[in-house]
Structure formats: structure tokens, C-alpha cells
C-alpha positions, 0 to 999 in steps of 0.5 A: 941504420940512419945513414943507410936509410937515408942512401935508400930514401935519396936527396931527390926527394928532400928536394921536391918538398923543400922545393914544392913548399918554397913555391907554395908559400911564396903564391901564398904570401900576403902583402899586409901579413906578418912574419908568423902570420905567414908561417901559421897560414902556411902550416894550417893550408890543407891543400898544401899539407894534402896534395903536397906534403903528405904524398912525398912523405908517404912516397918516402917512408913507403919505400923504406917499409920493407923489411932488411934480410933475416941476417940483419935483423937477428943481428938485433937480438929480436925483430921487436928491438930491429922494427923499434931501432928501424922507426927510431932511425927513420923518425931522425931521418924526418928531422932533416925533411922537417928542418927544411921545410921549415926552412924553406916557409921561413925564407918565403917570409923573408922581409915580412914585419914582426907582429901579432894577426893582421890577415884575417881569413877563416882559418887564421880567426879559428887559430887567433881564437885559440893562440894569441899570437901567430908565433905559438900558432907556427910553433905548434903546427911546426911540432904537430907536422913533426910528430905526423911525419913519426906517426907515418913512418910507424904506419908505413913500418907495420904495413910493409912487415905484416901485409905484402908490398902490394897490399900495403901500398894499397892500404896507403894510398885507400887512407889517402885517398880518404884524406882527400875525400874528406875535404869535399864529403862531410860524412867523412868528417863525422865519426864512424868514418873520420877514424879512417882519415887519421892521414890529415889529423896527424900532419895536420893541426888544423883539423884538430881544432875545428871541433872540440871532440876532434883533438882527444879522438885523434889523440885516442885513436893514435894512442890505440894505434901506436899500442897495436902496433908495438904490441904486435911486432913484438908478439905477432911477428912472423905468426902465420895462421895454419890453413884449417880444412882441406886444401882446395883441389880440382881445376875449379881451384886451379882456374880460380888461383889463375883468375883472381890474380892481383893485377885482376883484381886491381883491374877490377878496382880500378875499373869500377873507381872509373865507372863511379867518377865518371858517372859522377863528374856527369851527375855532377850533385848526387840528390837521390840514391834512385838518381844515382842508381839510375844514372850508373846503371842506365847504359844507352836505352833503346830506339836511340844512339846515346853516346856517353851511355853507350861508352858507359854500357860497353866498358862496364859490361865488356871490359869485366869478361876480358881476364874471364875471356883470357883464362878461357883462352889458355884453358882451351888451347894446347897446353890444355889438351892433354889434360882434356885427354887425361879427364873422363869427359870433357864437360868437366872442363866446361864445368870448371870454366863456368864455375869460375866465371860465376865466382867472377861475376860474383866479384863484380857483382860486390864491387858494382854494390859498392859503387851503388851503395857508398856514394849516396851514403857519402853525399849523405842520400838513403840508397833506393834498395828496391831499385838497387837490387832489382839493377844488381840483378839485371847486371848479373844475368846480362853478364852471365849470358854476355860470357855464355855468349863469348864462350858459344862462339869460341866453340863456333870459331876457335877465336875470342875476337870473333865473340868479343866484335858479335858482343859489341854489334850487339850492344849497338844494336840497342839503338834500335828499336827493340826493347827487349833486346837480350844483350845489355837488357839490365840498363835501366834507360830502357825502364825509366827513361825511354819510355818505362815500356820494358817490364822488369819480370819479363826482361828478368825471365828472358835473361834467366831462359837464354842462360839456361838454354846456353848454359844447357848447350855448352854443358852437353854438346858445346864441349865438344866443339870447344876443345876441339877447336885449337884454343881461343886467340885473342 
């Protein structure tokens, strides 16, 4: 199994780290360090272990996660004995990948002089604090590293056999993403959180002494872990729950399974980690929640052309409607239009249409939460709540009428372009002088920054009536147009 494993996971990949870390350790090189010096200095860089150790690793062990065909593991006995003799082959494959590694730091110290510590960085005090001399200090980080490198490859294992490939690159690259946070964010150093950036911990020596309380909670957690692990492989393995209650049935759950797709949902991940970066980079320090609240939720204003607020307000508020706009489309065109004639009436399809987008903007709504919520809780800021949820509100109405909007003109045109170029020049009409301009009411400049002249209870019962109204016409008299027309085309 070894041998095969390694045909799967290619040379290439030895290489580039073997490579990336000779580079890395020779920029590293100190004129007046020592032999071990160099090599402890070099084991103990987290920005060497983070960006470019741990992504090969996880790029390697990721690929090999799947599991074989049935006939190879019953060839095993039991899926336990396969899962077991699988990690085991691929924990030899990483002794190569090690070796070399190692390798490759030990000829960057070529012609270094033997000796104890002689450069004296912060991170080489903590290490001659605790190790007296450089050689133990490389020797315990070279077997640390190792065991990292098994501990991944069992997580990578569990992942790909009880989640589904997406899902469980997904879950690697959320905890390395962690990892990486955690070099910039405190509150990721501190438990509850720093359970979730094992990644670093397991590779890396050096955060396992900054603290006291550090090495038995990462010896704790990864003993919890490697125990769930086996213990499910070998009890859980191919368990699936019986679905309980009634299978989900009508057009609703037809448009639902449609519209929550994986690459939707991803785009509306990915979509939202924009948002939150760019407003960040923008903020550059996060000194309040109502700060942050207010700067991701500001859009343009009114009464002036504001362009990174007007880029912002466009692609939080146009780009969620578009996979909504897209099953709209399909559902309204001609493959539809025998089951239009099967229904009793055709508000039912209506009906179904608006069901589904209320669950997709009920989706946004959560993600636009966390990006209110998480990152002042990261930069260690308490949430202004009231404010929060007034702007998650606003947000909600604007994008129910937006979408109200877009399907009224699909039944006046037959065309989503023709809905998505009137929500745009709506949008720019917020440079006018309107206050309480419908279309993109929730950013909150037209509140707190532009004046304060708008009122929120009155921005809110305008939002709330315009809804009704469309909502009211589309129910009764716009299925008559949409349906009729001959499908939206984008």
C-alpha cells in the first residue's frame, strides 16, 4: 500500500518542499549563528512552518484522504484494519518528506561552526530558556514536526471517509485558515478558540512553549482526537442516520435542492469573506463593533457619489440575487411550462418562487451575522447589538424588495438583464439627493453619516409597505405575466 500511495502522491510534491525549504533556510542564515543554531531557528519559524510547510502537507495528505473501492478494503478483513494499515503506510511515506526536509536545513548550515547559542532573537531566548544547547532544541522540533505530519495525515483520513470530498477539503482548509489567523488575532491564542488551531500546534514545537498550559492542552486535545477517530472508524463506519419524518415534497423542496447547491453556497462563502476583508483592509484596526457595523454596512449614502461605498453596496446587495435570478429563469422558462399547465393555478409557482427566495435571503441574512459578529469579537471589541440587528433588518427588507423588483420586471419584459441594468441605476440614483430612496435604504451612511436625516422607523415601514404591495401584485395578478412571457434570459 505504501508504494502505491506514493505513485498517487508524486515526487513533485517532495520536491517543492524540499526545494522551498533549502531557499527558505539559506534567507535565514545568520552570519555569526551556529550549526544547531541555524537548524532550531529554522524548525521554530512559524512563518516558514505556516505558509509553506503546512500547505504542501495538507496538499499531500489531501489527496490521498479518499477512500479505495470496496473490493480493496474487504481485502482487509474490516474497514477499521484498512483505515489502521492505510495511515500507517501513509506515516512511512512522511519519513521520506521529513528526511528531506531535514536534509535540505542541514546543507543551508553547511560551514556554520559547532557550538551552543550565539543569535539571540526572541524566539531563540524562549528555546535556550528551556533546551541547553541548539542540538536538543533541532532534535525535538525535527521529532515534533514528524509526529505533526502523522497527526495530519489521520485527520485528513477521518475527514475524507465520514464527510464528502467538498466537505472535507472545506474543513481543512476553515482549520487552516484558523492557523493563519492565529498569528494576527490574540483571541485565537486564548482557549475557547485556540482548540480549533491544532493545525500549527502539531507541526510546530514552538507554540507549544510560549505558555505553560499550551503542551498538556495540545497533548489532551490530540489525545481526544486520535481516540474519536479510531474509535469511529471502527464502530461508525458506513452508519448513516434513517432520515426521520416525511421526505420534503412540492416545488418548494424541488426549488430549494436547485438553489442551495454546493457551488451556491460556496459562492455565498466566499462572497461574504470578500465583503468582510475588504471592509476590513479599508478599516484597517477594528476600535469599536458600532465602527465595524457601520463601515460594513454603510454603502454610498446620499447626495453624493462615494465610490468604494458604491462598489461595496452593489456586490453585497446584487451579487447574493443572482443564483435567486438564475432559478427564477429556469423555473419560468419552457421546460417549465408543462407543469405551469399541470397546476391548478398558476400562483402556486409564484408562491413556490417566493418561498425559496425568503429561505435564501434567510441564508444571507446568517452569513451577513457573522460578518457583523466575529470580527469584533476576534479584535477583542463587544458587538454594538442594537445596531446590529436594526442594519440586519434593513439589509433583509432591501434585499426582499431588490428581488420583488427583478421578478416585477421579469413579468414586464421576459428578461433578467433587463431587472438586474433597473436595479443598478437604482442604486446610482442613491447619489442623489433622496434620502428615502427605496433601493439600497439599509446602508447605514444615509443614517450616521450623511447627515443622520433619514429615520429608521420610517426607512423600515417604507421597505415593509413597497414589499407588500409587490409581493400582493405578483401573488395575483403578476403570474399571469410571468409565466406567460417566454422564460427569463440572462
Amino acid at each position: 500500500m505504501t508504494r502505491r500511495l506514493m505513485r498517487r502522491a508524486g515526487t513533485g510534491k517532495f520536491a517543492l518542499l524540499w526545494t522551498v525549504s533549502l531557499l527558505f533556510a539559506l534567507s535565514d542564515r545568520g552570519s555569526g549563528d551556529t550549526f544547531g543554531g541555524h537548524l532550531a531557528a529554522a524548525l521554530s519559524n512559524q512563518y516558514y512552518t505556516v505558509f509553506a510547510v503546512l500547505p504542501i502537507c495538507l496538499l499531500i495528505f489531501g489527496g490521498l484522504m479518499e477512500d479505495d473501492p470496496e473490493p480493496v478494503i474487504l481485502r482487509h478483513g474490516t474497514y477499521f484494519r484498512y483505515f489502521f494499515r492505510k495511515w500507517l503506510s501513509e506515516c512511512v511515506l512522511a519519513v521520506p518528506l521529513w528526511a528531506g526536509q531535514l536534509a535540505a536545513l542541514a546543507l543551508s548550515g553547511i560551514g556554520l561552526p559547532a557550538g551552543g547559542w550565539v543569535r539571540r532573537t526572541d524566539v531563540l531566548r524562549l528555546l535556550a530558556g528551556i533546551f541547553p544547547g541548539p542540538a536538543g532544541a533541532a532534535v525535538c522540533g525535527a521529532i515534533h514536526l514528524l509526529l505533526g505530519y502523522w497527526l495530519i495525515a489521520l485527520l485528513t483520513l477521518w475527514l475524507g471517509h465520514f464527510l464528502p470530498r467538498a466537505g472535507a477539503v472545506g474543513t481543512l482548509a476553515g482549520l487552516y485558515v484558523l492557523t493563519v489567523f492565529q498569528m494576527k488575532l490574540p483571541i485565537l491564542s486564548r482557549p475557547p478558540l485556540v482548540y480549533l488551531t491544532g493545525l500549527s500546534h502539531w507541526v510546530l514545537m514552538l507554540h507549544n512553549l510560549t505558555e505553560p498550559w499550551r503542551f498538556p492542552l495540545t497533548l489532551a486535545v490530540t489525545a481526544i482526537f486520535v481516540a474519536v477517530a479510531l474509535i469511529s472508524t471502527k464502530f461508525f463506519w458506513r452508519r448513516k442516520r434513517l432520515p426521520s419524518g416525511k421526505r420534503p415534497r412540492g416545488l418548494g423542496a424541488y426549488y430549494r435542492r436547485a438553489l442551495f447547491s454546493g457551488k451556491n453556497v460556496l459562492f455565498s462563502l466566499g462572497l461574504t469573506v470578500i465583503l468582510v476583508g475588504w471592509t476590513w483592509l479599508r478599516l484597517g484596526k477594528i476600535t469599536s463593533g458600532r465602527d465595524w457595523t457601520i463601515s460594513l454596512m454603510a454603502g454610498p449614502g446620499t447626495g453624493r457619489f462615494y465610490l468604494p461605498g458604491m462598489l461595496s453596496q452593489l456586490v453585497s446587495q446584487m451579487l447574493p440575487l443572482w443564483p435567486l435570478a438564475a432559478l427564477v429563469s429556469e423555473a419560468v422558462g419552457g421546460r417549465s411550462v408543462m407543469l405551469a399547465v399541470r397546476l391548478s393555478r398558476k400562483r402556486e409557482l409564484t408562491q413556490a418562487l417566493l418561498g425559496t427566495a425568503l429561505a435564501w435571503l434567510a441564508l444571507w441574512l446568517g452569513l451577513t451575522l457573522c460578518a457583523l459578529l466575529l470580527p469584533p469579537l476576534l479584535a477583542g471589541r463587544e458587538p454594538d447589538m442594537v445596531l446590529l440587528l436594526t442594519s440586519l433588518a434593513l439589509r433583509g427588507l432591501d434585499l426582499a424588495l431588490q428581488f420583488l423588483l427583478l421578478m416585477l420586471f421579469m413579468a414586464l419584459t421576459g428578461s433578467v438583464a433587463a431587472g438586474f441594468i433597473f436595479l443598478t441605476a437604482a442604486h446610482l440614483m442613491c447619489a442623489l439627493p433622496l434620502p428615502y430612496w427605496p433601493v439600497g435604504l439599509s446602508g447605514l451612511a444615509r443614517f450616521y453619516m450623511t447627515g443622520g436625516n433619514v429615520s429608521v422607523g420610517a426607512a423600515a415601514s417604507e421597505l415593509v409597505i413597497c414589499c407588500a404591495v409587490l409581493s400582493l401584485w405578483l401573488r395575483f395578478r403578476g403570474s399571469k405575466f410571468l409565466f406567460e412571457r417566454c422564460g427569463g434570459k440572462i
